[in-house]
Structure formats: structure tokens, C-alpha cells
C-alpha positions in Angstrom: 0.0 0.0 0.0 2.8 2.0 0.9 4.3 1.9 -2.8 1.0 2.7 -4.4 -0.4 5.5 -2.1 3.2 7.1 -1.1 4.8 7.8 -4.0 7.2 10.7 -2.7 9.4 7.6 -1.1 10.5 4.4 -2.5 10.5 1.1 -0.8 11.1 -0.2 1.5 11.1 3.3 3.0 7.7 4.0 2.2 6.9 0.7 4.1 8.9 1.5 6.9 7.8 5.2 7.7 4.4 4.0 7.4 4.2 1.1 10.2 6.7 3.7 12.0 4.0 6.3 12.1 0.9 4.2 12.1 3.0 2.8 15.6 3.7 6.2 17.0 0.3 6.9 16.6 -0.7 3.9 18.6 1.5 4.3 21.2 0.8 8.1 21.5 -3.0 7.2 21.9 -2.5 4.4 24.5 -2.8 5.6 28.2 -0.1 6.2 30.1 -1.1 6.6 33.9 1.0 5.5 37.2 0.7 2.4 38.2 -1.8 2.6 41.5 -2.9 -0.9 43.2 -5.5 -1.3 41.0 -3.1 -1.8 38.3 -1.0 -4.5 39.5 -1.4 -7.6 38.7 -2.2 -10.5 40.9 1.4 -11.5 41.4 2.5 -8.3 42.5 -0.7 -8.4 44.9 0.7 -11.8 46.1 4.0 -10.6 46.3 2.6 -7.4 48.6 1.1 -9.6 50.8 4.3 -11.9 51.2 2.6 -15.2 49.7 5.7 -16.3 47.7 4.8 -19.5 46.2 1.4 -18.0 44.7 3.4 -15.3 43.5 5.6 -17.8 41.9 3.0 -19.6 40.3 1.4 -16.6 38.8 4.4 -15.2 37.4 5.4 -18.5 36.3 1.7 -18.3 34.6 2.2 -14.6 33.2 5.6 -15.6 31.2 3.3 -18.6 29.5 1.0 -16.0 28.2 2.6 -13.1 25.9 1.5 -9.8 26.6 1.3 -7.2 23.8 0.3 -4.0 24.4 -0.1 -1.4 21.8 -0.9 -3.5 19.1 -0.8 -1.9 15.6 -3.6 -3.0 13.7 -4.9 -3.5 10.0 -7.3 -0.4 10.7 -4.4 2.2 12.9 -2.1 1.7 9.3 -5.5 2.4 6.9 -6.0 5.3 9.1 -2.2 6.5 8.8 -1.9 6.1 5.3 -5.1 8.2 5.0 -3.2 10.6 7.2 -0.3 10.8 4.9 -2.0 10.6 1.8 -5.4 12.7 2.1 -7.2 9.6 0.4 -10.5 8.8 2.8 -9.6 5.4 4.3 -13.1 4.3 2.6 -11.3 4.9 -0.9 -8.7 2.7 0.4 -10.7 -0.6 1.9 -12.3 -0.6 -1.6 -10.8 -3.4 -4.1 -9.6 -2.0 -7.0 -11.5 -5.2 -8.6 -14.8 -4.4 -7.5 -13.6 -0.6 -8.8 -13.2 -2.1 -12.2 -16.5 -4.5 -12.2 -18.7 -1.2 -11.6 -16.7 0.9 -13.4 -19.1 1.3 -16.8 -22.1 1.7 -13.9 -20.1 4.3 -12.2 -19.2 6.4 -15.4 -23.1 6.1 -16.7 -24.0 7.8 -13.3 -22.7 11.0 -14.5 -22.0 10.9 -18.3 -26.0 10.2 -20.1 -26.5 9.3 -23.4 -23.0 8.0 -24.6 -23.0 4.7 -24.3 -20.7 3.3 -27.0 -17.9 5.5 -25.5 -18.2 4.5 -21.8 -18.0 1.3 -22.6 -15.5 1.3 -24.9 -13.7 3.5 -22.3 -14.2 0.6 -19.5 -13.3 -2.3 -21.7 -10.0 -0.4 -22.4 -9.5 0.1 -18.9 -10.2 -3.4 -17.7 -8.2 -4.9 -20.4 -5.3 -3.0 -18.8 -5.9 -4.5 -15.5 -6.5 -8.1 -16.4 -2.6 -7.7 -17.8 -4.1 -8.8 -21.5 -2.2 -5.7 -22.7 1.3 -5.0 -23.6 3.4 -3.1 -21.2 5.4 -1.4 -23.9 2.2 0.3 -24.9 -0.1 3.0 -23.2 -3.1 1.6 -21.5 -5.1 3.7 -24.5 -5.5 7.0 -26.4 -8.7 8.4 -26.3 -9.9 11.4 -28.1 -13.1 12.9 -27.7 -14.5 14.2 -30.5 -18.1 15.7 -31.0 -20.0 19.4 -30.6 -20.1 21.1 -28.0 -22.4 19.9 -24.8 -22.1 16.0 -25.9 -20.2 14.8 -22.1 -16.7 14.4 -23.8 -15.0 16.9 -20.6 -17.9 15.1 -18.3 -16.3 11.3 -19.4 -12.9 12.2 -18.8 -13.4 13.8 -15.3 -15.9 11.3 -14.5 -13.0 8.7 -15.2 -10.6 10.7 -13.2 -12.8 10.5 -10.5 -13.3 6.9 -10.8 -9.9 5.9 -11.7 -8.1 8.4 -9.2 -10.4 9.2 -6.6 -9.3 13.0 -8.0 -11.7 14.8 -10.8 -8.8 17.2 -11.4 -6.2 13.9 -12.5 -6.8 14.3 -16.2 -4.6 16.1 -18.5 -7.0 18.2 -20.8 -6.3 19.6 -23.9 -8.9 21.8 -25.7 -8.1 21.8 -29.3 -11.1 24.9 -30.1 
């Protein structure tokens, strides 16, 4: 995730700085209070009141069972990387699969009445994602053509948006 939503480092840098801040995060939002009686544990307790076989036992027992605090989960990274990116952790639980299935539904939502190019557009696209395509070559050239009021600017942000999660990703140029 880091190499595809990070792309000012390079891994394993990327990788690094993020489960280093996702970690930092953790640990600056676990609690930190003094230990008072009600936090010790039932050794120390036994150990307090001077029973030092049961003490024994339970500390014996405690060493059995690994403790972890701060744990850095699945969900304190998502919510890092949306930190560090500005991309809505939402954006970033979604598969890009499912983004790819939907994607001639998603692109009819906004762009009416063209659909020979949207899904011309999306077969494109998907080809390029099922790795049918050659590498050497750009995942397509399209030129929108028509008059004026037709959806051709509407398409293109529309597949920005879809694509990019960003209307403003396209490179536009207005030939009139």
C-alpha cells in the first residue's frame, strides 16, 4: 500500500515510515497513567502480601501468556496512510477489482446518453488491469470528439474520479 499511495518515497522506505508512524500513533493514543494498586497484577498483589509461592505460580503463569500492548492493527495503518496521503480510508478498503467490475455503472451515473464511449472506455481500462495488454504500450489514447455539450469533458473527469479518486487527475487539452 505504501508503494502505491506514497509515491514521494521508494521502498522499502515508504513501508517503513508508514508502520513507524501508524505505531507512534498507537503508542501516543495508548494511556499512560502511574501504576496505582488497582493496576497491578495478581502476582505483584501476592508478592505485597508476602505469599511467595502463589506469587511464583502466577508469574510462572504470566511468562506462559505473551503480553502485547499497543498493538498496531490493519485499521491504525488504513487510518495512517489516510493521514499521509489525504485519500479517505473508505477509498482505500475498496478493491480495486470491485472498482473495475462497476466501473461502466459508475461512469453512466454521470456521463447520459454516450454509451458506445463509456464502454468502450471501460473495456480499455479493464483490459489494462487483467494484464491482457502489452506493457510497452499505453493503456489507450482516447480522443473525444463531438460538438459542443455532448459529455466528452464530463467522461474524462468522471473517469478521473473513478480511476483516481481526484476529478482534477486528467490532462486536458482543448483543441477549439
Amino acid at each position: 500500500m505504501a508503494h502505491r499511495y506514497l509515491t514521494s518515497r521508494h521502498l522499502p522506505d515508504s513501508a517503513i515510515d508508514l508502520l513507524d508512524e501508524a505505531a507512534a500513533t498507537v503508542q501516543n493514543k495508548s494511556k499512560h497513567v502511574k501504576a496505582d494498586e488497582s493496576d497491578l497484577t495478581p502476582a505483584d498483589k501476592a508478592l505485597m502480601d508476602g505469599k511467595w509461592e502463589q506469587a511464583a505460580q502466577l508469574i510462572a503463569k504470566e511468562e506462559e501468556v505473551p503480553v502485547y500492548k499497543d498493538l498496531v492493527t490493519e485499521s491504525d495503518i488504513l487510518t495512517t496512510l489516510s493521514r499521509l496521503s489525504g485519500i479517505p480510508v473508505q477509498k482505500l478498503t475498496q478493491t480495486d477489482a470491485k472498482k473495475y467490475l462497476n466501473l461502466e455503472a459508475e461512469l453512466h451515473k454521470r456521463v447520459i446518453g454516450q454509451d458506445q464511449a463509456v464502454s468502450s472506455i471501460s473495456r480499455a481500462i479493464r483490459r489494462n488491469q487483467s494484464g491482457i495488454r502489452s506493457h510497452k504500450r499505453p493503456i489507450g489514447s482516447f480522443m473525444f470528439l463531438g460538438p459542443t455539450g455532448v459529455g466528452k469533458t464530463e467522461l474524462a473527469k468522471a473517469l478521473a474520479e473513478v480511476l483516481f479518486d481526484d476529478e482534477s487527475a486528467l490532462i486536458r487539452f482543448d483543441m477549439s
